[in-house]
N, C-alpha and C positions, 0 to 999 in steps of 0.2 A: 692612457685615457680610456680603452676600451675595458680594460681590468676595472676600475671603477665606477664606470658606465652597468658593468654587469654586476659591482657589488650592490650599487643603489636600489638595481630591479630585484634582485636576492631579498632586500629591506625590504620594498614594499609588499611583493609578494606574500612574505610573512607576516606585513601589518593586519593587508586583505586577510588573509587565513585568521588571525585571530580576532577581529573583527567580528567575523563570518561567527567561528565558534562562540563568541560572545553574545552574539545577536542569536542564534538559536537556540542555548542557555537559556535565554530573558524569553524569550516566548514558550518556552516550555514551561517556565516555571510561571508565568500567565494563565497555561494551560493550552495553547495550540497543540494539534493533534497534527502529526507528522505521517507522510504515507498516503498512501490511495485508501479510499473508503472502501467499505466492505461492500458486495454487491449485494448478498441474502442476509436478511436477522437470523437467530437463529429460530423463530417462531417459524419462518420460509424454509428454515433447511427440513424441520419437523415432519410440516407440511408434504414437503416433497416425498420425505422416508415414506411417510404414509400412502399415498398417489402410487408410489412405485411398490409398494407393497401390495398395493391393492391391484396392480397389475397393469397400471398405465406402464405406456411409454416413454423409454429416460426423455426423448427429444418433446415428445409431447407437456411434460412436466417441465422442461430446459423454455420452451416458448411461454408457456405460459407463466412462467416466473419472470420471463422479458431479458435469460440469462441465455450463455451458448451451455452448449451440452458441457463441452471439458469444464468449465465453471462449475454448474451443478454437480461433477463428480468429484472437483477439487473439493469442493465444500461439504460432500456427503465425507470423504474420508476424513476428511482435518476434522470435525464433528464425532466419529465413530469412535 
């Protein structure tokens, strides 16, 4: 009884999964964008090289973008 109690959840488990996979297929190909947004454009990351080149402050240029500082340096290197 309990053998096939655990085959049936085996089944559906894997109905869910392919479900799942098929449903996020269909909105991809609708065009849904998957993931977190990006925080700066790249017009802001620019911005920032510039600001810090000109001799601001990283934290100073991190506030005023409305970002934390590790962000602004994640996105200065990924950019570089």
């Amino acid at each position: 009884m309990w053998q096939l109690i655990g085959v049936l959840a085996e089944l559906e488990r894997s109905l869910i999964s392919e479900r799942t996979r098929a449903g996020v297929k269909a909105a991809q190909r609708r065009g849904v964008k998957f993931g977190r947004k990006v925080k700066l454009t790249p017009e802001q990351i620019d911005h920032a090289r510039r600001l810090i080149h000109e001799g601001e402050a990283r934290q100073y240029v991190a506030d005023l973008l409305n970002v934390g500082r590790s962000t602004l340096y994640r996105a200065l290197a990924a950019s570089a």
